[in-house]
PLY file of the C-alpha trace (Angstrom):
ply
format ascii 1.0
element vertex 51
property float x
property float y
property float z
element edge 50
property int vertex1
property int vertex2
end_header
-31.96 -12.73 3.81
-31.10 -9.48 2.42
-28.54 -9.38 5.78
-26.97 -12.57 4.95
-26.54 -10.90 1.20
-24.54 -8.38 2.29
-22.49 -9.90 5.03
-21.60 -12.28 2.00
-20.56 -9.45 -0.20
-18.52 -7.92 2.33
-16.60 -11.02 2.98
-16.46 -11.23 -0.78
-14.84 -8.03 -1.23
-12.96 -8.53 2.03
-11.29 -11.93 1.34
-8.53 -10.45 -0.93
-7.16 -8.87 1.75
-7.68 -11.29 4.14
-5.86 -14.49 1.86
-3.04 -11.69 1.69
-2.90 -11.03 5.31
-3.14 -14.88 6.08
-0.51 -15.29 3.43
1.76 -12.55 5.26
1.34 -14.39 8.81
2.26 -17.73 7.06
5.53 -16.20 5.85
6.12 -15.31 8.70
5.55 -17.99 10.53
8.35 -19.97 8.26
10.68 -17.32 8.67
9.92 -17.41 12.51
10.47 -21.78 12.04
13.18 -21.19 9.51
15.55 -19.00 12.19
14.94 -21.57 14.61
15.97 -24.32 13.05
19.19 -22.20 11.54
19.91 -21.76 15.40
19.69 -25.47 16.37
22.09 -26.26 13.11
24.59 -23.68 14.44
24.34 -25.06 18.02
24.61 -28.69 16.54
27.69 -27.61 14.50
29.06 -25.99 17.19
29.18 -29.02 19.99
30.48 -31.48 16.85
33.74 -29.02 16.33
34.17 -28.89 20.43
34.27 -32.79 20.32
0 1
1 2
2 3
3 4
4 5
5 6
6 7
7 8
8 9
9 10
10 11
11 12
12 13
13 14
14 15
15 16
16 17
17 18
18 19
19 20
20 21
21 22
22 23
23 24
24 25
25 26
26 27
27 28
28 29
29 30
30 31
31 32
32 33
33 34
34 35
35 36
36 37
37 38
38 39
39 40
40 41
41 42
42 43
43 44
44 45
45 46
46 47
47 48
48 49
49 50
């Protein structure tokens, strides 16, 4: 029990930096979906001027 205590303090005192981390990867993540769909736009734009 006294196990289970601990582990849950550590994950306590962990989870700060963990929502941050998680927060960091979903940033980037949008970037990563963000420059992707700036790319299609270009391309898009690009094959309506050459018609």
């Amino acid at each position: 029990m006294s196990m289970y205590k601990a582990m849950l303090d550590l994950s306590i005192q962990l989870n700060p930096v963990v929502t941050s981390s998680m927060k960091k990867m979903k940033l980037i993540v949008l970037m990563h979906k963000m420059s992707k769909i700036m790319k299609l736009m270009l391309v898009v734009n690009y094959l309506s001027m050459m018609n």
